[in-house]
OpenMM code with the backbone's topology and positions (N, CA, C; nanometers):
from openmm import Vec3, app, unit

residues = "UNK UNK UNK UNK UNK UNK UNK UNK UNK UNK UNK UNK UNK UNK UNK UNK UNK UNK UNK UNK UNK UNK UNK UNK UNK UNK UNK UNK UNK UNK UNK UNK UNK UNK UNK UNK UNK UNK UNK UNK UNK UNK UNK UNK UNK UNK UNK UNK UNK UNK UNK UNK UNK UNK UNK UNK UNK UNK UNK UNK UNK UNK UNK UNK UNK UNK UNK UNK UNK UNK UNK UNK UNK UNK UNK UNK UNK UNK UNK UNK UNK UNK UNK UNK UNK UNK UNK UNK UNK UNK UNK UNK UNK UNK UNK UNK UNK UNK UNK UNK UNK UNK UNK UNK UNK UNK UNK UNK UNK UNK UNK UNK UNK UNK UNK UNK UNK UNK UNK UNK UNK UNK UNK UNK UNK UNK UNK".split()
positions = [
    Vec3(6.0775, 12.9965, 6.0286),
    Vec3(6.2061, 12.9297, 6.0324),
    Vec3(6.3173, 13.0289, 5.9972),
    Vec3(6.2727, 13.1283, 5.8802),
    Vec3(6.3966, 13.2019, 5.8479),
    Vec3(6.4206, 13.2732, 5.9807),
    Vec3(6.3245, 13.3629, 6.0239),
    Vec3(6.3542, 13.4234, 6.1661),
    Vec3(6.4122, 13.3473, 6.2823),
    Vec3(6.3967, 13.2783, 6.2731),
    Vec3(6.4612, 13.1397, 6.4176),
    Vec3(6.6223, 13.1503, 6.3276),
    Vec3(6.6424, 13.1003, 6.2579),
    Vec3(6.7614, 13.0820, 6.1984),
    Vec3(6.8415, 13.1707, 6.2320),
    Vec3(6.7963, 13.3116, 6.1440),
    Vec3(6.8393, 13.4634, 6.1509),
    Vec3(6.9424, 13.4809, 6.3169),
    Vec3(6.8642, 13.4281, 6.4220),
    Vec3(6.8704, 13.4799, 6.5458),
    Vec3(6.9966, 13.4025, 6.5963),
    Vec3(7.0655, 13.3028, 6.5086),
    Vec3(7.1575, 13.2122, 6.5925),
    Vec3(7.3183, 13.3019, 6.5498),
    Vec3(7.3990, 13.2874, 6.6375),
    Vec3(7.4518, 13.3716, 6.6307),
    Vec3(7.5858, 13.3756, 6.4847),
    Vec3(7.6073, 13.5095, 6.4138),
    Vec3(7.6954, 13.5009, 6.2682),
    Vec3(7.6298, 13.4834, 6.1595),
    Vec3(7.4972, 13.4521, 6.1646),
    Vec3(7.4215, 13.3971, 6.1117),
    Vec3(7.3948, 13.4944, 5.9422),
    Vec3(7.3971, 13.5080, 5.8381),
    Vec3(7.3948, 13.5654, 5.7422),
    Vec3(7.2849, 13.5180, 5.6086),
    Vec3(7.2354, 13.5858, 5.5573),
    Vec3(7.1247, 13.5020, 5.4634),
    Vec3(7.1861, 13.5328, 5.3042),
    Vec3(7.1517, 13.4339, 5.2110),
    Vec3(7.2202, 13.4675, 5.0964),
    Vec3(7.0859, 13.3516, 4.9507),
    Vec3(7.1180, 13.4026, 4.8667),
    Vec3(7.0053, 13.4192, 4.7428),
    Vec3(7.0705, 13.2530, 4.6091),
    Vec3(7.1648, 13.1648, 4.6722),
    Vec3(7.2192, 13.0867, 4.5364),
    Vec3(7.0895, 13.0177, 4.4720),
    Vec3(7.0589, 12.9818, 4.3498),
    Vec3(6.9555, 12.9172, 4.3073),
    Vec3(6.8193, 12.8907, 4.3361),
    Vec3(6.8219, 13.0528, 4.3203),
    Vec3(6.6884, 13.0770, 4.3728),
    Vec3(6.6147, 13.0490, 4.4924),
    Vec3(6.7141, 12.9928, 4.5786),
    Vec3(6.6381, 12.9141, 4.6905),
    Vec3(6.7066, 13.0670, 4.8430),
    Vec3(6.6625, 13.0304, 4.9003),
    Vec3(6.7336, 13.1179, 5.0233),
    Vec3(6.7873, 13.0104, 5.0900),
    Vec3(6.9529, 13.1011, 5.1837),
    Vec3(6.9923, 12.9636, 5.2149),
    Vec3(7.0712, 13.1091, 5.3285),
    Vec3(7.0830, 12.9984, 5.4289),
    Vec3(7.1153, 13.0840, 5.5513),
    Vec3(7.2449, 13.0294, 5.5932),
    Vec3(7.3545, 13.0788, 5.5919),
    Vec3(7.5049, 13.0473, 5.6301),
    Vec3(7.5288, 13.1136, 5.7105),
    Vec3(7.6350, 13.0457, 5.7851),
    Vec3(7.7422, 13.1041, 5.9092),
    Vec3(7.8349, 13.0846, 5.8401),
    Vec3(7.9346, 13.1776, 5.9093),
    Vec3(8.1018, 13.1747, 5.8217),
    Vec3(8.0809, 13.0982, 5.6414),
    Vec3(8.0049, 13.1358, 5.5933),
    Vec3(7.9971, 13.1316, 5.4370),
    Vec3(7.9765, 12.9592, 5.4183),
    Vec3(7.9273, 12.9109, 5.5409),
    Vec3(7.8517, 12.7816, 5.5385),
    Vec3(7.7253, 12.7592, 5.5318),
    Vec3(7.6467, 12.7037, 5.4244),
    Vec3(7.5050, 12.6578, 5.4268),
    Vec3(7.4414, 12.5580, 5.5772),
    Vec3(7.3380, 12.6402, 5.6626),
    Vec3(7.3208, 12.5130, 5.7162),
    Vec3(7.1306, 12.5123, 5.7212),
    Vec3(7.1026, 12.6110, 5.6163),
    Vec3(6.9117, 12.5730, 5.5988),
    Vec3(6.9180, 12.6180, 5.4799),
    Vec3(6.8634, 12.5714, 5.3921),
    Vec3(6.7851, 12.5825, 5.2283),
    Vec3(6.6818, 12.5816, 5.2703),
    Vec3(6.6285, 12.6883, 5.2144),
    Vec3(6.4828, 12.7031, 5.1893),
    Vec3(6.4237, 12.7418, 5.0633),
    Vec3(6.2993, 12.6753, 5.0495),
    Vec3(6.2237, 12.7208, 4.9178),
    Vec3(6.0604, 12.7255, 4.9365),
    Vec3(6.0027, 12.7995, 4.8850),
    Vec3(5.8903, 12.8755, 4.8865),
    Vec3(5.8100, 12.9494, 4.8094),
    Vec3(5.6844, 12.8971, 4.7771),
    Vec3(5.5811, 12.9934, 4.6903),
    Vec3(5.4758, 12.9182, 4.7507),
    Vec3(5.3593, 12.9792, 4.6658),
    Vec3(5.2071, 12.9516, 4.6988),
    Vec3(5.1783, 12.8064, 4.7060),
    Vec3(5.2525, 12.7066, 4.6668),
    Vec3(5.2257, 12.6187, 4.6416),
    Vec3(5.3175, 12.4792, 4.7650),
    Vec3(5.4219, 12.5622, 4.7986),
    Vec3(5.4988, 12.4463, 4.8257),
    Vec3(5.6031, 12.5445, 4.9864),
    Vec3(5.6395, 12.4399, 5.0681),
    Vec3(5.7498, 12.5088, 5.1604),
    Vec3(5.8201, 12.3782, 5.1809),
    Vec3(5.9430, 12.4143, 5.1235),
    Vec3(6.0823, 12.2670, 5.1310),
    Vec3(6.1768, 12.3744, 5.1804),
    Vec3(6.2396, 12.2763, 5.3145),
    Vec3(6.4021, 12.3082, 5.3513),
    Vec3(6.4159, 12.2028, 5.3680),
    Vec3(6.6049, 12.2638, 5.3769),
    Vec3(6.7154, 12.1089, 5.3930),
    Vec3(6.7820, 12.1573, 5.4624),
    Vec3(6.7978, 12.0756, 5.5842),
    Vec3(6.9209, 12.0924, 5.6868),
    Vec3(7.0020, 11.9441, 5.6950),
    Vec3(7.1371, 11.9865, 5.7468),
    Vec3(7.2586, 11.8823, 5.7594),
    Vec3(7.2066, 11.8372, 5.9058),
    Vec3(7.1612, 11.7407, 5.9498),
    Vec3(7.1132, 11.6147, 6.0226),
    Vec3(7.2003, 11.5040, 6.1014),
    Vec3(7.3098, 11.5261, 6.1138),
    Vec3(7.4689, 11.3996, 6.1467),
    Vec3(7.4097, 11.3303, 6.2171),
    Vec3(7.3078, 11.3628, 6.3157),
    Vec3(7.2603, 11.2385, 6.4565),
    Vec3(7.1213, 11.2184, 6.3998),
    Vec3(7.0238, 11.3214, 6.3863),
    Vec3(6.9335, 11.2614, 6.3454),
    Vec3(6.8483, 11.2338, 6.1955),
    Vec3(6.9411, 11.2238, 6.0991),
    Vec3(6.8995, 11.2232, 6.0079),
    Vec3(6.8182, 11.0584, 6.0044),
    Vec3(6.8793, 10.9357, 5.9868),
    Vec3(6.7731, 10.8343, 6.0050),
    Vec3(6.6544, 10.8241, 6.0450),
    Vec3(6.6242, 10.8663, 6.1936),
    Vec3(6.5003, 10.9023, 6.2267),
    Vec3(6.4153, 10.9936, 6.1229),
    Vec3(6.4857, 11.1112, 6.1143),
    Vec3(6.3893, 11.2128, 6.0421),
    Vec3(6.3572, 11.1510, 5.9327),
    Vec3(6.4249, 11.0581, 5.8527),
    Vec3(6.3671, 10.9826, 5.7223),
    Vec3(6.2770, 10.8933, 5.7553),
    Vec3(6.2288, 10.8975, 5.8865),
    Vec3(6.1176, 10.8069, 5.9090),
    Vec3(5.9939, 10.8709, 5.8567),
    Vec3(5.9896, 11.0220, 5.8586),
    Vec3(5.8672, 11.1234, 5.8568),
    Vec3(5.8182, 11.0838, 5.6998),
    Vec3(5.6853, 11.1003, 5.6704),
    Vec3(5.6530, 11.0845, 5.5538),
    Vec3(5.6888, 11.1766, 5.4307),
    Vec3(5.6944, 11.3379, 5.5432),
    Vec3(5.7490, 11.4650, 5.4330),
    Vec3(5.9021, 11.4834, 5.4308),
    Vec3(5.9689, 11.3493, 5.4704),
    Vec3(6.1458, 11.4221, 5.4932),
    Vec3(6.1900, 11.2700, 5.3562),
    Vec3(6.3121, 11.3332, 5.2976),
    Vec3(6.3444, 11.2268, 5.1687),
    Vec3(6.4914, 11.3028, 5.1874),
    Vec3(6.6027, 11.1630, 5.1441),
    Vec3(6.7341, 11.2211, 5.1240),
    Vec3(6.7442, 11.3600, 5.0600),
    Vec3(6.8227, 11.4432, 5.0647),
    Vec3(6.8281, 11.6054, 4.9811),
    Vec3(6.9189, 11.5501, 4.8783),
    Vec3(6.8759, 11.6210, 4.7625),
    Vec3(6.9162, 11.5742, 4.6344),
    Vec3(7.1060, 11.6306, 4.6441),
    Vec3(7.1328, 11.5905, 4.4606),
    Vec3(7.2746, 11.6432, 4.5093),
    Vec3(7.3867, 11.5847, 4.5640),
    Vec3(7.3452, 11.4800, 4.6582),
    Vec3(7.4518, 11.3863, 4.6929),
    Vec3(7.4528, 11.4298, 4.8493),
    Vec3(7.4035, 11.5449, 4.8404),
    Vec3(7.3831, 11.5814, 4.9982),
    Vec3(7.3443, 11.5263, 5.0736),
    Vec3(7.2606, 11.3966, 5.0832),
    Vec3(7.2164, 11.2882, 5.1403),
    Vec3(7.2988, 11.2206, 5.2171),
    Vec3(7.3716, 11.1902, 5.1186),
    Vec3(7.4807, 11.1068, 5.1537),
    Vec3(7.5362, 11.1574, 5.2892),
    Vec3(7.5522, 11.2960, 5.2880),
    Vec3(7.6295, 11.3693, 5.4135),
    Vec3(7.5852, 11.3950, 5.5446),
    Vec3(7.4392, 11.3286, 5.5045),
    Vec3(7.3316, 11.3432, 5.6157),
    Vec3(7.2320, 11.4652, 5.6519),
    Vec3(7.2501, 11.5087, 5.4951),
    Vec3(7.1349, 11.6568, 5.4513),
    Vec3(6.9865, 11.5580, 5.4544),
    Vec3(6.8902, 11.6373, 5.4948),
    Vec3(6.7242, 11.5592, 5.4746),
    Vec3(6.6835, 11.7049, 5.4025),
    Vec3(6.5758, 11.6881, 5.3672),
    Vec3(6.4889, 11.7611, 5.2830),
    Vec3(6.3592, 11.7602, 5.3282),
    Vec3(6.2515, 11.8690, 5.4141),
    Vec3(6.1096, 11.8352, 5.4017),
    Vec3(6.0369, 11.8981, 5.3198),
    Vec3(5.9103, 11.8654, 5.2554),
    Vec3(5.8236, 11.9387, 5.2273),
    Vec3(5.7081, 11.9152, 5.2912),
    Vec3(5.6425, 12.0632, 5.2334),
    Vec3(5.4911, 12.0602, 5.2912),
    Vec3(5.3938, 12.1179, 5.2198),
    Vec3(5.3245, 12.0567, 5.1464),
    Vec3(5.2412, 12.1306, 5.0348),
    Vec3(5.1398, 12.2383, 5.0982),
    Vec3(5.0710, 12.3325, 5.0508),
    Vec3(5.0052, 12.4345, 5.0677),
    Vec3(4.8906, 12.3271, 5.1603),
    Vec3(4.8341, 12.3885, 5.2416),
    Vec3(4.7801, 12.3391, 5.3325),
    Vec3(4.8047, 12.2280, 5.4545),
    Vec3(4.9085, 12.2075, 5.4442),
    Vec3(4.9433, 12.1296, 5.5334),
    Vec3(5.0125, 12.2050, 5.6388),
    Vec3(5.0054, 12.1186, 5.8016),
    Vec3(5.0700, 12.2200, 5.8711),
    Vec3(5.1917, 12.1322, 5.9556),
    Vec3(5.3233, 12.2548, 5.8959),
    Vec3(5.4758, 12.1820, 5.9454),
    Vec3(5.4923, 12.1576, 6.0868),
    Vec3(5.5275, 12.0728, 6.1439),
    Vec3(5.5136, 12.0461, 6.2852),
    Vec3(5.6360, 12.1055, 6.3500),
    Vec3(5.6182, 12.2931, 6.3405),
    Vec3(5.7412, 12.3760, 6.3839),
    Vec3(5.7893, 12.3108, 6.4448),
    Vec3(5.7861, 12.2581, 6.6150),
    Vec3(5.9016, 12.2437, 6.7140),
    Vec3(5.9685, 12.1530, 6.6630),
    Vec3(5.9204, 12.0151, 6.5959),
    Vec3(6.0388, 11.9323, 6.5199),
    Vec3(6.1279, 12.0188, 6.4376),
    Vec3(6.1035, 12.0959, 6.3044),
    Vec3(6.1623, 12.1796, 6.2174),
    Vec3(6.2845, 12.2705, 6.3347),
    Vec3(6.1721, 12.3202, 6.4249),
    Vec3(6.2887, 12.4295, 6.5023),
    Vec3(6.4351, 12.3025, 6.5426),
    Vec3(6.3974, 12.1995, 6.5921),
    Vec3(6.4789, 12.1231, 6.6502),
    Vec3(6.5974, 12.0668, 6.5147),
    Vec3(6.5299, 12.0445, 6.4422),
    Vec3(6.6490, 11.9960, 6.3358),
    Vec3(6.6992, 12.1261, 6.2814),
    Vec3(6.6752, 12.2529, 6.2856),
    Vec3(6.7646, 12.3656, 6.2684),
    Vec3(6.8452, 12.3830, 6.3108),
    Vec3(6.8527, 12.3810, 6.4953),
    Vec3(6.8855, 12.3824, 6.5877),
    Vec3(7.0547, 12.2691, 6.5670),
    Vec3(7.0087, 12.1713, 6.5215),
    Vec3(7.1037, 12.0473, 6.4857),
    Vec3(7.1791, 12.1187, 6.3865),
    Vec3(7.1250, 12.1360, 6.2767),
    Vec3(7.2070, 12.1978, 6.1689),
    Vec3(7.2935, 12.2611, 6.1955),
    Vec3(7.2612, 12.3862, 6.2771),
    Vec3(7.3315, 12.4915, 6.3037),
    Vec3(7.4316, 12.4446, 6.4050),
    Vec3(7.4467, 12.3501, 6.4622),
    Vec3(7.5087, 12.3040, 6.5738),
    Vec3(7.6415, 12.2429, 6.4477),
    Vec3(7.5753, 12.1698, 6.3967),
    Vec3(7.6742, 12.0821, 6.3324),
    Vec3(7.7870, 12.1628, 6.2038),
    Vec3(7.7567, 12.2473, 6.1913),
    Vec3(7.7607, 12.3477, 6.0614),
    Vec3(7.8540, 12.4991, 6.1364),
    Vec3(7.8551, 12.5336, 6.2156),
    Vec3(7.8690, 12.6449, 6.3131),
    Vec3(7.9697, 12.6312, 6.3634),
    Vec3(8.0884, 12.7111, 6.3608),
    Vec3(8.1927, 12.7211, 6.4386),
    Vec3(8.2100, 12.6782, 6.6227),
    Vec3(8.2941, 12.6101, 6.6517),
    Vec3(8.3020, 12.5826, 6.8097),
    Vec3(8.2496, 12.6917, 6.9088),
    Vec3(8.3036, 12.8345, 6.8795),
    Vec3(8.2957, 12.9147, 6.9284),
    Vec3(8.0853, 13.0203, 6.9293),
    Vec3(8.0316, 12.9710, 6.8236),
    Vec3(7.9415, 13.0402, 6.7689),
    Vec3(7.8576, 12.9708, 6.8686),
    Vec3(7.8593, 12.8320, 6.8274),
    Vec3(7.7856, 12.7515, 6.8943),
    Vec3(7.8106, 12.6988, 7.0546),
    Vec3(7.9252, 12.7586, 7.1471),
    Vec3(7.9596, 12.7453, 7.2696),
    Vec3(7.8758, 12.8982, 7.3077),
    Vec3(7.8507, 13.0060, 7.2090),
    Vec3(7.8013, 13.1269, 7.2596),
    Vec3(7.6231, 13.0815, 7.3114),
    Vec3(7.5854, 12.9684, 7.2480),
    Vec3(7.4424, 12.9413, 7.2393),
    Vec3(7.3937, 12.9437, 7.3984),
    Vec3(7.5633, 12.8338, 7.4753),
    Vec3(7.5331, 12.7931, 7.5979),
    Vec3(7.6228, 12.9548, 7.7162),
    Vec3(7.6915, 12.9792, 7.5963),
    Vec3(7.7591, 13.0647, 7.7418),
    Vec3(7.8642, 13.0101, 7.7555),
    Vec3(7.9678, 12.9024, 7.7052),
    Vec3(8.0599, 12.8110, 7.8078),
    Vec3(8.1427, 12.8146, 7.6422),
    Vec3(8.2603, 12.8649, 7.7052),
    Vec3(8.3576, 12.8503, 7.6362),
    Vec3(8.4180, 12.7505, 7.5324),
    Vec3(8.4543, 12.7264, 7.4105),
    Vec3(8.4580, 12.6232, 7.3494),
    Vec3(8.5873, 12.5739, 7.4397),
    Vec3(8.6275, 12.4008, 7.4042),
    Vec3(8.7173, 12.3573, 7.4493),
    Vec3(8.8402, 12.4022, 7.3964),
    Vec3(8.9285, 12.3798, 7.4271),
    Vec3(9.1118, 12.4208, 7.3590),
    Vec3(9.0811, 12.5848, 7.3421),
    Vec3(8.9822, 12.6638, 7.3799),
    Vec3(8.9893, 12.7702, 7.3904),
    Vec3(9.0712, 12.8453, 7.4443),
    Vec3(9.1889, 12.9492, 7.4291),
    Vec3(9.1822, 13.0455, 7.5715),
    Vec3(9.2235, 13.1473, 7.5106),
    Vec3(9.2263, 13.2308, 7.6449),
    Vec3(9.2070, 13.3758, 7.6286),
    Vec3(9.3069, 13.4837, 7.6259),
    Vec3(9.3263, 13.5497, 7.5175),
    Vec3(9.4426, 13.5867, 7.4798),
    Vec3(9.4925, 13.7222, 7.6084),
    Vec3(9.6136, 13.7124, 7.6763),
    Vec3(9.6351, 13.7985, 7.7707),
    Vec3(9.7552, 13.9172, 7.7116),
    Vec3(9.7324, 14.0200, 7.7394),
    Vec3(9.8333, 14.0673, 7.7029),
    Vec3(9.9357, 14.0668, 7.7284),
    Vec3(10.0742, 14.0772, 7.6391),
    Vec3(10.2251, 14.0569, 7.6785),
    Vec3(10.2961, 14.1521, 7.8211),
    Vec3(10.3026, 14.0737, 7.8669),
    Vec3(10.4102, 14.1689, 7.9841),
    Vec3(10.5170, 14.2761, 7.9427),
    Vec3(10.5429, 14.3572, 7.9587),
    Vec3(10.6141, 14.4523, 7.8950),
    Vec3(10.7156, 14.4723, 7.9566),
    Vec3(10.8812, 14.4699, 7.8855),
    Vec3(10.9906, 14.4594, 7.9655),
    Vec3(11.0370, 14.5400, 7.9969),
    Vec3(11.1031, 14.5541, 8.0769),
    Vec3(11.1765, 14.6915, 8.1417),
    Vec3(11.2843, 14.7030, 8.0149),
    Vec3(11.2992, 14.8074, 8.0010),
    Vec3(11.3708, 14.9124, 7.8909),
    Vec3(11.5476, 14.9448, 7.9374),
    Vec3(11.6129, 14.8982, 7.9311),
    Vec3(11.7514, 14.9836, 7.9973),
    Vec3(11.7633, 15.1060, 7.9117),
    Vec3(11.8203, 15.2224, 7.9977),
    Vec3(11.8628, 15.3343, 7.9615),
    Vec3(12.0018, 15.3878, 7.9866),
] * unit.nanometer
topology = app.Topology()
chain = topology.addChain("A")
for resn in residues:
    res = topology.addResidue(resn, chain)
    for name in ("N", "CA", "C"):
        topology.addAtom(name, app.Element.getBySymbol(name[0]), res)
């Protein structure tokens, strides 16, 4: 997951409370945590967070972050995370969390109210 993350574009990794947490423009949009025992992330969810609280390993993210439509999974040591869901709610995160522009680079297609700065015409000078 950290590597999938890593790859979206602006993408920056950073160390708060012990947890790793992967921001764009100095925005959180995956917590992660990890040892021998345990693998929990939290991503921001806006469309599908309800569903994902259907899963047995996903629970509101503490913090109040819930509220905002953060989920939380875990997966204890031996169990195995059902990547392409995980990739897909990253995918969301980062969508939802990610500048217009970062996330229009994903598709190629320009964000909306975009445009493109042209340079000034330059006036004739009298002498």
């Amino acid at each position: 997951m950290r590597e999938k993350a890593l790859d979206y574009p602006g993408v920056h990794e950073d160390f708060p409370w012990g947890e790793h947490a992967l921001k764009v423009k100095k925005k959180v949009f995956l917590f992660m945590r990890y040892d021998a025992s345990l693998l929990s992330l939290s991503v921001k969810l806006p469309t599908s967070n309800g569903m994902a609280l259907m899963f047995p390993f996903a629970t509101p993210t503490g913090y109040g972050l819930g509220k905002a439509g953060w989920v939380t999974a875990r997966f204890p040591q031996g169990s195995r995370p059902p990547l392409p869901l995980l990739e897909a709610w990253l995918d969301e995160s980062y969508r939802a969390i990610a500048p217009a522009k970062f996330v229009a680079a994903l598709s190629g297609v320009e964000p909306r109210g975009a445009s493109v700065r042209r340079p000034r015409a330059r006036r004739a000078v009298k002498r």
